[in-house]
TORKOL-4160 file (C-alpha; in steps of 0.2 Angstrom, whole numbers, padded with zeros to 4 digits, m for minus):
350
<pt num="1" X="0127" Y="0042" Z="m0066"/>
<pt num="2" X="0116" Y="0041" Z="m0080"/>
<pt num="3" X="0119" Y="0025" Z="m0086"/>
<pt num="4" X="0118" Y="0018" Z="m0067"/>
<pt num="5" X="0099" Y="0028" Z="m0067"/>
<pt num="6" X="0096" Y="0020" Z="m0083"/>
<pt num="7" X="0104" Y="0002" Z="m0081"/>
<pt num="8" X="0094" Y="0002" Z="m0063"/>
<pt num="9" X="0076" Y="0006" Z="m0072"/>
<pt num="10" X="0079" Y="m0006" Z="m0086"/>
<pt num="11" X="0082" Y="m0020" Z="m0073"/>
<pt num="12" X="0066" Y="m0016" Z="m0063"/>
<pt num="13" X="0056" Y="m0015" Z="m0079"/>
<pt num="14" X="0066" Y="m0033" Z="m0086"/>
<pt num="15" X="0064" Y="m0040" Z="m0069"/>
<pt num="16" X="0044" Y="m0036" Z="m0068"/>
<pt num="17" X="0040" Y="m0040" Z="m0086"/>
<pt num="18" X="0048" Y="m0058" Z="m0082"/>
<pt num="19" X="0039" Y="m0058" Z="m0065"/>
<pt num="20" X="0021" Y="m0056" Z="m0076"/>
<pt num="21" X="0027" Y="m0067" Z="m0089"/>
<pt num="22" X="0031" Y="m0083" Z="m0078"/>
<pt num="23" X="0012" Y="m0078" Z="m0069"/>
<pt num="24" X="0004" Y="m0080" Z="m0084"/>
<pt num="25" X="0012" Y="m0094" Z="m0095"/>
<pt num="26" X="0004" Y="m0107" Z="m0085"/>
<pt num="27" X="m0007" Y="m0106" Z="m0073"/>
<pt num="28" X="m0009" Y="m0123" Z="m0069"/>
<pt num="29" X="0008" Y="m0121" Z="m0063"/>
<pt num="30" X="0008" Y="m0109" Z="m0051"/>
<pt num="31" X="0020" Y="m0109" Z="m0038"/>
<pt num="32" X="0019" Y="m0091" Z="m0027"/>
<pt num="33" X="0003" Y="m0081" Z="m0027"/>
<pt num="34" X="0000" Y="m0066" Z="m0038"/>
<pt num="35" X="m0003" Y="m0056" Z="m0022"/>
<pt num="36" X="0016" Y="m0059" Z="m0016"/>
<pt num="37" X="0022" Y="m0055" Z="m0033"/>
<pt num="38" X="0013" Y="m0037" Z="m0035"/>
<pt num="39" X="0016" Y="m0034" Z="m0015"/>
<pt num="40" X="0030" Y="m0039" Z="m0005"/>
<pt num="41" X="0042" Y="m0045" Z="m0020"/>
<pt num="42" X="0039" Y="m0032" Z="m0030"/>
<pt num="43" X="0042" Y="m0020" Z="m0015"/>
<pt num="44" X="0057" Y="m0026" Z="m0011"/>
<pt num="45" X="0064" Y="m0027" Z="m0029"/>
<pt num="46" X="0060" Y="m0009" Z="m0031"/>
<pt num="47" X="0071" Y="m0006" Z="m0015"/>
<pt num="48" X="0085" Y="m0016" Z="m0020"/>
<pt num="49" X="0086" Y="m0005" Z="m0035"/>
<pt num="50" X="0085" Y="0011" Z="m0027"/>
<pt num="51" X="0098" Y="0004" Z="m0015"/>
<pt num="52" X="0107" Y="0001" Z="m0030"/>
<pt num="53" X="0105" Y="0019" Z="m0038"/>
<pt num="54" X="0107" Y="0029" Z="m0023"/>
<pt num="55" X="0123" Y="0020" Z="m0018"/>
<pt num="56" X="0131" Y="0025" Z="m0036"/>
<pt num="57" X="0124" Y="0042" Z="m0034"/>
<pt num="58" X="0130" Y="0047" Z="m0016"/>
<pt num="59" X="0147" Y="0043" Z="m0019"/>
<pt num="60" X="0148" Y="0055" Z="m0034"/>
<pt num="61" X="0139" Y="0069" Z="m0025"/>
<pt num="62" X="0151" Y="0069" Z="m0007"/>
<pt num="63" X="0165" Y="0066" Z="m0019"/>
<pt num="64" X="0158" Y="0084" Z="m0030"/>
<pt num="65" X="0156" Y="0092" Z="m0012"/>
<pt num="66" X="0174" Y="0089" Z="m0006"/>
<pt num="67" X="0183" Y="0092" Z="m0022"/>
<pt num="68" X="0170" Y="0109" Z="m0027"/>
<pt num="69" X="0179" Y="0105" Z="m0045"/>
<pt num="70" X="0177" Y="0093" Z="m0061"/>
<pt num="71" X="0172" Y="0077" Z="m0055"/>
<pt num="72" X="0177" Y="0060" Z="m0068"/>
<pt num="73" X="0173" Y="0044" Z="m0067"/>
<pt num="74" X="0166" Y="0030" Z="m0075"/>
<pt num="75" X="0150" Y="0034" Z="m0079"/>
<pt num="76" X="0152" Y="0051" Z="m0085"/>
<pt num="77" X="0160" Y="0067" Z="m0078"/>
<pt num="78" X="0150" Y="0081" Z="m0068"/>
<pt num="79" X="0155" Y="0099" Z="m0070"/>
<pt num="80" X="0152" Y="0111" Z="m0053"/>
<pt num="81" X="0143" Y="0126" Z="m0061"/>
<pt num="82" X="0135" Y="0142" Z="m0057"/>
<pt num="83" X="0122" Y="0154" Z="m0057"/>
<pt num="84" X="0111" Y="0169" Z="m0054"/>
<pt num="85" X="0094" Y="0175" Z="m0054"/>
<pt num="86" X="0087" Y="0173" Z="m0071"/>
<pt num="87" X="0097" Y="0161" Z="m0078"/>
<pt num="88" X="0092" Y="0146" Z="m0090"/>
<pt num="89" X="0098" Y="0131" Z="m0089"/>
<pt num="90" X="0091" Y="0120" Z="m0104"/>
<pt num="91" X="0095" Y="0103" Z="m0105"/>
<pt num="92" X="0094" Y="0088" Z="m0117"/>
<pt num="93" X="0086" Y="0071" Z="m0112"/>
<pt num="94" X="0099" Y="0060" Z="m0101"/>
<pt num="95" X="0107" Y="0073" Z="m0094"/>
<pt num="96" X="0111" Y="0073" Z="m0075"/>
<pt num="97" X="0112" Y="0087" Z="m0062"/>
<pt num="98" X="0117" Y="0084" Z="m0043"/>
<pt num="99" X="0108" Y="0101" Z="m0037"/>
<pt num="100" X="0118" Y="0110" Z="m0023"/>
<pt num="101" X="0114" Y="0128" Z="m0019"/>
<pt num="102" X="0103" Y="0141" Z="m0021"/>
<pt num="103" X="0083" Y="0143" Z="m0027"/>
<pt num="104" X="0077" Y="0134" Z="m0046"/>
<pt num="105" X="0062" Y="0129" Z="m0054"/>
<pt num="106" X="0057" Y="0118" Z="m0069"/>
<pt num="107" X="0050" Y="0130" Z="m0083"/>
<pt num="108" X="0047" Y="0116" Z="m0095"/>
<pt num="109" X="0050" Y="0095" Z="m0099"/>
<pt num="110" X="0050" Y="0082" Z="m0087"/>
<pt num="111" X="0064" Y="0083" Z="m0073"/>
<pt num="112" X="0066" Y="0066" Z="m0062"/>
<pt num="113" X="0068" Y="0069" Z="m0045"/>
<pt num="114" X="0081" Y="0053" Z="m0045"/>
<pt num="115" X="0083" Y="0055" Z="m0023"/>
<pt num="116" X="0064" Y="0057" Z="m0021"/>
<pt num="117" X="0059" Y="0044" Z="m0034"/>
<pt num="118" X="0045" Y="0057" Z="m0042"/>
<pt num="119" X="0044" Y="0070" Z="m0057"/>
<pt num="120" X="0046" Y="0088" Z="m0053"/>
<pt num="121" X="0030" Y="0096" Z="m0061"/>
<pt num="122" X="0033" Y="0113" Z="m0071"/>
<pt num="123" X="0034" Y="0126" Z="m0058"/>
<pt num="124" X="0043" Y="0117" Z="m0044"/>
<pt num="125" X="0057" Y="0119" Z="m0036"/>
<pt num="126" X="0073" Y="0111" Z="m0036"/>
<pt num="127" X="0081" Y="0106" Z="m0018"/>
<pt num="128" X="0096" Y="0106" Z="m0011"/>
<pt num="129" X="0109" Y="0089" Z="m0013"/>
<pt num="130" X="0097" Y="0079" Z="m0024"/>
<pt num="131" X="0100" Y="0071" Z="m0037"/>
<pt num="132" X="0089" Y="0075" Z="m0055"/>
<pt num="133" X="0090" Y="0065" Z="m0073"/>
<pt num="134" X="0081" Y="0074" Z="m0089"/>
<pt num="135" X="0069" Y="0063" Z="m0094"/>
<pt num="136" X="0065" Y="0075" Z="m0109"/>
<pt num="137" X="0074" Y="0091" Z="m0114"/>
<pt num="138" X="0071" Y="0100" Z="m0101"/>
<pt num="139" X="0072" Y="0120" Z="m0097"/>
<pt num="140" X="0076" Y="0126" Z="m0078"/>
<pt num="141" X="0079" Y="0142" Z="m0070"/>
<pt num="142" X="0088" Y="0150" Z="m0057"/>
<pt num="143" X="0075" Y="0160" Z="m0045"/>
<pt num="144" X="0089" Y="0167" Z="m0031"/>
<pt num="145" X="0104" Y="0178" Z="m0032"/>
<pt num="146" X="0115" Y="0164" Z="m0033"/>
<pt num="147" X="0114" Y="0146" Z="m0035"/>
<pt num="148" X="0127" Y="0130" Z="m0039"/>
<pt num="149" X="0125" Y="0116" Z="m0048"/>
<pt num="150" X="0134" Y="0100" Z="m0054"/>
<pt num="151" X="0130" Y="0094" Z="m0072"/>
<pt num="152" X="0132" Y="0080" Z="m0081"/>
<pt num="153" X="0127" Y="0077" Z="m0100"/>
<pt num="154" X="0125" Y="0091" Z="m0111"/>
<pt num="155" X="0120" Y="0107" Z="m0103"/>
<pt num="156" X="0119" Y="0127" Z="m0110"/>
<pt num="157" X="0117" Y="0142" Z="m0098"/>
<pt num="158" X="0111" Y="0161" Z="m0103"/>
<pt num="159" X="0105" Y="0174" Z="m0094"/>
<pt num="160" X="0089" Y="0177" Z="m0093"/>
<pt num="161" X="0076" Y="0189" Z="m0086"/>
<pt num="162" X="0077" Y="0190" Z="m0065"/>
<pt num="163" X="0063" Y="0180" Z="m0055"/>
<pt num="164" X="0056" Y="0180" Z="m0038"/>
<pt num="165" X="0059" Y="0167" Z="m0029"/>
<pt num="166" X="0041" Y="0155" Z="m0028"/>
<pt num="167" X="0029" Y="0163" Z="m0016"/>
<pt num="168" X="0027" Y="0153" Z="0000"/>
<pt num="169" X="0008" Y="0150" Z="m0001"/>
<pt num="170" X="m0001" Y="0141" Z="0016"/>
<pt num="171" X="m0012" Y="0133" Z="0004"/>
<pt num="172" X="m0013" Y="0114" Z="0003"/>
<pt num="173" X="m0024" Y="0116" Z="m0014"/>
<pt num="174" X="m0013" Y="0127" Z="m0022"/>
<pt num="175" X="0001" Y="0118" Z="m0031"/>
<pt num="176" X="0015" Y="0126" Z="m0038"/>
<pt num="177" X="0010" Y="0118" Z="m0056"/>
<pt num="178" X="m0006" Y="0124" Z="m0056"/>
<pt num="179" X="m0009" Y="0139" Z="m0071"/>
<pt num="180" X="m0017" Y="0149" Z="m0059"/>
<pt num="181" X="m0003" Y="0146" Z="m0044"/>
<pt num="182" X="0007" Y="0165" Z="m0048"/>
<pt num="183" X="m0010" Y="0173" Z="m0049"/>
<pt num="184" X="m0015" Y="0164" Z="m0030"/>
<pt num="185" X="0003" Y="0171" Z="m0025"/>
<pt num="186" X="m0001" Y="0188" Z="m0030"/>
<pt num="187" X="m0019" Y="0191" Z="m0022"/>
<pt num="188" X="m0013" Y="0185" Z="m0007"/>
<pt num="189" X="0003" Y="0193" Z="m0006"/>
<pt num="190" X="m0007" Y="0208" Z="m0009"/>
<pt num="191" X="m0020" Y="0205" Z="0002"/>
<pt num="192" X="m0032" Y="0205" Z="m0010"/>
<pt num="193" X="m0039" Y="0185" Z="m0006"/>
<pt num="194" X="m0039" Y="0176" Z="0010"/>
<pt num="195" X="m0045" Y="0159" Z="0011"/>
<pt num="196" X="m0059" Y="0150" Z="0015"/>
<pt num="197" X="m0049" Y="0144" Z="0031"/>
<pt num="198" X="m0030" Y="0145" Z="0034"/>
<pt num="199" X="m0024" Y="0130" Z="0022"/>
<pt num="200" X="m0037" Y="0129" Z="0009"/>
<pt num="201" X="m0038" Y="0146" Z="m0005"/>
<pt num="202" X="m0055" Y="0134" Z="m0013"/>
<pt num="203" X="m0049" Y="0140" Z="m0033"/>
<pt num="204" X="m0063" Y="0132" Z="m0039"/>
<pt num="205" X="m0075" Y="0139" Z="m0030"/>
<pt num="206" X="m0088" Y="0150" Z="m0038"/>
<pt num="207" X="m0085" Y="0169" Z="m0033"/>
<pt num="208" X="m0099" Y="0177" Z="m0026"/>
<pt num="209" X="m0105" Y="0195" Z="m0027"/>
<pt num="210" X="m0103" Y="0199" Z="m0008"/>
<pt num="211" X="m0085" Y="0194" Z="m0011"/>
<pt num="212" X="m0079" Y="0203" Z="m0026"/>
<pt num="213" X="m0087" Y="0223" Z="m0017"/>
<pt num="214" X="m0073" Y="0215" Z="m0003"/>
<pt num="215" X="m0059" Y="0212" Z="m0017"/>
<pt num="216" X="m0062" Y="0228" Z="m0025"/>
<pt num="217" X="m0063" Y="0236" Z="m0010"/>
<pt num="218" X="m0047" Y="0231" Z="m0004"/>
<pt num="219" X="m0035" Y="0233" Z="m0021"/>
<pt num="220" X="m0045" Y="0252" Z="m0018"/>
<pt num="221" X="m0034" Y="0253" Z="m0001"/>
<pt num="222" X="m0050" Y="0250" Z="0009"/>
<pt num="223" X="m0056" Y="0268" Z="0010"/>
<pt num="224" X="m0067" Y="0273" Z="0027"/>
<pt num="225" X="m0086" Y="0269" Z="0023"/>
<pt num="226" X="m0101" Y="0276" Z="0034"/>
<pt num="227" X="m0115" Y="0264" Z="0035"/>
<pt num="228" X="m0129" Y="0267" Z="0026"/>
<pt num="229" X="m0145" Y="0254" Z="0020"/>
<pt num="230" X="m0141" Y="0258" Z="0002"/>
<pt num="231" X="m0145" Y="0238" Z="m0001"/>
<pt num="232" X="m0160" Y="0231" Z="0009"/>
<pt num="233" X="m0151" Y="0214" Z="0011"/>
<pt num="234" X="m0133" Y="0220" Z="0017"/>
<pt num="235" X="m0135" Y="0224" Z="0035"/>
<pt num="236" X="m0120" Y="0233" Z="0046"/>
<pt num="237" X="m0108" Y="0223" Z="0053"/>
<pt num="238" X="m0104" Y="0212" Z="0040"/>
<pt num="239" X="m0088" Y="0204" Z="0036"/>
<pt num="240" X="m0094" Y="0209" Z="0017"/>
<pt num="241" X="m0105" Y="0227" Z="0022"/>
<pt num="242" X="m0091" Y="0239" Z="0020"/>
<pt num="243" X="m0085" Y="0234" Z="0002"/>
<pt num="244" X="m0104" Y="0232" Z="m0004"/>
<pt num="245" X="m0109" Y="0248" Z="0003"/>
<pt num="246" X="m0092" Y="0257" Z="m0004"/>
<pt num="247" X="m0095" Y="0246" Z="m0022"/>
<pt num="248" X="m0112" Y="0253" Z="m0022"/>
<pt num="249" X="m0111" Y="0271" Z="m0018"/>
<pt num="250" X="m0096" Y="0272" Z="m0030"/>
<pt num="251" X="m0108" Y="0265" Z="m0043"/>
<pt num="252" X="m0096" Y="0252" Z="m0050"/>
<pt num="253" X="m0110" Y="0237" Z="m0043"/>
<pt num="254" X="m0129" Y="0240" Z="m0044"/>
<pt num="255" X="m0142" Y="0229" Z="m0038"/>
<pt num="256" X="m0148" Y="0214" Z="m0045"/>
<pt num="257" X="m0167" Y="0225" Z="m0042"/>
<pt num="258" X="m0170" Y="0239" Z="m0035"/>
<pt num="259" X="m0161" Y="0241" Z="m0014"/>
<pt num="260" X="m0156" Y="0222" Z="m0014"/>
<pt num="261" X="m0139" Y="0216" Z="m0021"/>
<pt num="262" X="m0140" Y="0199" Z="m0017"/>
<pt num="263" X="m0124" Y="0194" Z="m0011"/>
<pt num="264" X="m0121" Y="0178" Z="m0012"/>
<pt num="265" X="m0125" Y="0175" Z="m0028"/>
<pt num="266" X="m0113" Y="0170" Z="m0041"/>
<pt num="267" X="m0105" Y="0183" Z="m0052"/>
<pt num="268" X="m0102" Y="0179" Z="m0070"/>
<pt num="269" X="m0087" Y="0184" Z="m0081"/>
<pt num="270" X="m0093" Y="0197" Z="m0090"/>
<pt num="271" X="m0101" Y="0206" Z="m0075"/>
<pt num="272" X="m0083" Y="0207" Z="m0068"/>
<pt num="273" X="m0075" Y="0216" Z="m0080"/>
<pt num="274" X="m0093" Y="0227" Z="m0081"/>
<pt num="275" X="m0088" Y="0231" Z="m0063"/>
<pt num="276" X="m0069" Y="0232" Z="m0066"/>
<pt num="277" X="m0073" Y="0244" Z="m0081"/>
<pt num="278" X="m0083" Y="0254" Z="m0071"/>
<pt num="279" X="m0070" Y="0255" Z="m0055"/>
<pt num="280" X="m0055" Y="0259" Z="m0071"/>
<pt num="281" X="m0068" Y="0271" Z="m0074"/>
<pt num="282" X="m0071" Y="0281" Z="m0057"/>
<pt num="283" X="m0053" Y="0278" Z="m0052"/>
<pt num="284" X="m0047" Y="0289" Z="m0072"/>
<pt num="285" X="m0038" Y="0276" Z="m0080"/>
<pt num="286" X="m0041" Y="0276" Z="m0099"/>
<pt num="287" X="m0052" Y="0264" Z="m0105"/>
<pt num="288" X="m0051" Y="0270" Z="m0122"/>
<pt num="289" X="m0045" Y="0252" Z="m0127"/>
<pt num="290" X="m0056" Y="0239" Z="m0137"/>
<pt num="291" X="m0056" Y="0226" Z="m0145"/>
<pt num="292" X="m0066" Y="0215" Z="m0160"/>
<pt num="293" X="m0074" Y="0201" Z="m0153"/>
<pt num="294" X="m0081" Y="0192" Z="m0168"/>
<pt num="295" X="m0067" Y="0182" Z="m0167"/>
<pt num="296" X="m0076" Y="0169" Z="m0153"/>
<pt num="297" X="m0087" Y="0160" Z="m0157"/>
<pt num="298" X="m0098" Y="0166" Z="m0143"/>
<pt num="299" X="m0098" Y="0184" Z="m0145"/>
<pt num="300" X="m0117" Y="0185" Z="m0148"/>
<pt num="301" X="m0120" Y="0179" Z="m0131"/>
<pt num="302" X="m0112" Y="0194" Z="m0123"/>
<pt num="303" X="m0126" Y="0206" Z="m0117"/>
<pt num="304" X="m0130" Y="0221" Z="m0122"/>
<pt num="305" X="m0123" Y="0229" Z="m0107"/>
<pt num="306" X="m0108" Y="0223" Z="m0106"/>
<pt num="307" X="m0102" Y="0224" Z="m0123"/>
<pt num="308" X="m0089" Y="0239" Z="m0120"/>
<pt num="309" X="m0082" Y="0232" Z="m0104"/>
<pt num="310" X="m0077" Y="0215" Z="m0111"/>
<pt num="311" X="m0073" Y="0223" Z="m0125"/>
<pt num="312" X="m0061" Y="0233" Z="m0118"/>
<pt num="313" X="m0055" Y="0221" Z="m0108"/>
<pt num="314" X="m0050" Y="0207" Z="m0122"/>
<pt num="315" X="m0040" Y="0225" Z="m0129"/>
<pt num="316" X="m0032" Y="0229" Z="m0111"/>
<pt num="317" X="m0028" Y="0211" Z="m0111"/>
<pt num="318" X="m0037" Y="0207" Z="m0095"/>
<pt num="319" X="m0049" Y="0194" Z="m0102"/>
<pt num="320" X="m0045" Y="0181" Z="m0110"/>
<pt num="321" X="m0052" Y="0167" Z="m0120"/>
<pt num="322" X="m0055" Y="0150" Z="m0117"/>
<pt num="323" X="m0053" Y="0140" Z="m0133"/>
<pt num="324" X="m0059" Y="0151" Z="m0145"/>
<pt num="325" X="m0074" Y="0156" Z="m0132"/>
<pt num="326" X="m0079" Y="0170" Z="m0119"/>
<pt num="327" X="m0089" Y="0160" Z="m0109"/>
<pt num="328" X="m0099" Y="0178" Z="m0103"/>
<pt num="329" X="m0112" Y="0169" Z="m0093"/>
<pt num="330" X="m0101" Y="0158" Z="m0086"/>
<pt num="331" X="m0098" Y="0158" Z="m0067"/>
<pt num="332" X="m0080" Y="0163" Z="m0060"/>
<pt num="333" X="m0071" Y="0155" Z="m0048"/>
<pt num="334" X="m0060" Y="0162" Z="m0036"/>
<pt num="335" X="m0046" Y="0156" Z="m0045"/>
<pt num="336" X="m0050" Y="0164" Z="m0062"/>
<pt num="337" X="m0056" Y="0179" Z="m0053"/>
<pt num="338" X="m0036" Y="0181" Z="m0043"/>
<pt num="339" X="m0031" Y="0180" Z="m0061"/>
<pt num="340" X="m0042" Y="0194" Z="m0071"/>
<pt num="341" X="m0034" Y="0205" Z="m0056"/>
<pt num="342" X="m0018" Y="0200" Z="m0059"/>
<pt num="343" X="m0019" Y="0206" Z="m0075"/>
<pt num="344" X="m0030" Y="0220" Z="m0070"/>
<pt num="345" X="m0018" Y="0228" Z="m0059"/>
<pt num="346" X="m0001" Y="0223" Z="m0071"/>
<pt num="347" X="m0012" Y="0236" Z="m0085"/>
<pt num="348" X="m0017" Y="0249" Z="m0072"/>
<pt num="349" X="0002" Y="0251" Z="m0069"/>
<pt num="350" X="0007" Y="0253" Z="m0085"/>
């Protein structure tokens, strides 16, 4: 099969290249438009080849079902294998796979998705009866108790650590290539984030004070509050009062001046492991942990306050650079803000 994938690209990439060639030799001589060529010829080459391609490639495949064995032919010879949770597959660049059971995800390389005509970014999930050529050596994992798989081309599997499967997320902003995607997963399952409506998470939105008191509150198990006007500017009754008013009695958040909080304005990196250190410190987790930050190149720009807290949170491993940077004033977003927590709660239940 991989010479047919092959074979069938090179001919669209001959075909086009003598298409564009002919155009431009002489113009004086021009017999069909340029539009026809880059529209409906071109179009309709590329379906010819797919044609092509997906003829070869389904024959194989209901042949491999049927027989559930080794599968030969011309073109090479598919092997039916098999698998569980945790176990990498690494293969080299040409190499085939028909997949045909069962939950995998691309870990690293550039996997075609030869039935869908697109590259399966790292993250993404296999699916089921389609057909997939390495582009580059490639690595893939299982993510289900169980999976099966026909190979093609040189092909190693081990046993690896088990995975969950990849989190349904109702977010069309999310993709399951994005670094922040398991960190999205994780808040959410945990009820920790909600969106900004029912399909949109808004990663790069800046994270406002009002809605970290409502995180922290939360991943706290959302203890009772009795109202009281401990900030001037949060009134009762708001979606954000509870948190703030719990944050501030707590005293893990303090006031931007004296009784108002200011909620919606942004908060910065280094005041959100100030107020994470200060909720380690009221829940009893040890913050003994610290780390030397002359290492980034911006250190000096960390304030005097909230030396200790970031640098216990580079030692707990809960912040983390940016090459070579702290960025302390910089403004979070929601999706760098899911992650700090991520990390946040991965060290509080060590």
């Amino acid at each position: 099969m991989k010479k047919k994938f092959v074979s069938g690209a090179v001919a669209l990439v001959l075909l086009a290249g003598g298409v564009l060639a002919a155009f431009s030799a002489s113009q004086s001589e021009i017999l069909v438009s340029l539009s026809y060529l880059t529209g409906t010829f071109w179009n309709d080459l590329k379906a010819t080849v797919k044609q092509e391609v997906d003829r070869d490639t389904t024959a194989i495949y209901n042949e491999a079902t049927v027989q559930a064995g080794q599968i030969s032919g011309g073109a090479g010879s598919f092997t039916v294998q098999a698998g569980v949770n945790g176990d990498i597959m690494t293969g080299t660049t040409g190499s085939g796979l028909i997949w045909m059971s069962g939950s995998g995800m691309v870990r690293s390389g550039a996997l075609i998705d030869a039935t869908a005509g697109s590259e399966v970014s790292v993250g993404g999930a296999l699916s089921a009866g389609h057909r997939y050529l390495a582009g580059t050596d490639v690595t893939l994992i299982v993510a289900s108790s169980a999976a099966q798989w026909m190979a093609e081309g040189k092909w190693s599997v081990a046993a690896g650590d088990p995975v969950q499967p990849p989190v349904s997320l109702p977010f069309t902003d999310v993709g399951q290539g994005a670094w922040y995607y398991d960190d999205v997963a994780y808040v959410y399952q945990n009820r920790l984030f909600h969106g900004d409506s029912p399909t949109r998470f808004a990663p790069e939105d800046k994270m406002q004070r009002c809605m970290m008191t409502t995180v922290l509150h939360r991943m706290a198990g959302e203890p009772a509050v009795n109202y009281s006007a401990l900030f001037r500017d949060i009134p009762d009754g708001q979606w954000y009062t509870a948190g703030t008013v719990w944050a501030g009695s707590l005293g893990v958040v303090s006031g931007v001046e004296p009784s108002r909080f200011d909620p919606f304005s942004h908060v910065t990196r280094q005041e959100i492991v100030v107020i994470l250190y200060r909720y380690a410190q009221r829940m009893g987790y040890d913050v003994s942990a610290s780390a030397n930050l002359s290492g980034f190149g911006d250190a000096g720009a960390v304030a005097s306050w909230g030396q200790q807290a970031v640098s216990w949170a580079v030692g707990s491993g809960i912040l983390n650079g940016s090459n070579g940077l702290l960025l302390p004033n910089g403004d979070a977003t929601r999706a760098e803000v899911a992650a700090i927590l991520h990390r946040f709660t991965g060290w509080a239940a060590r």
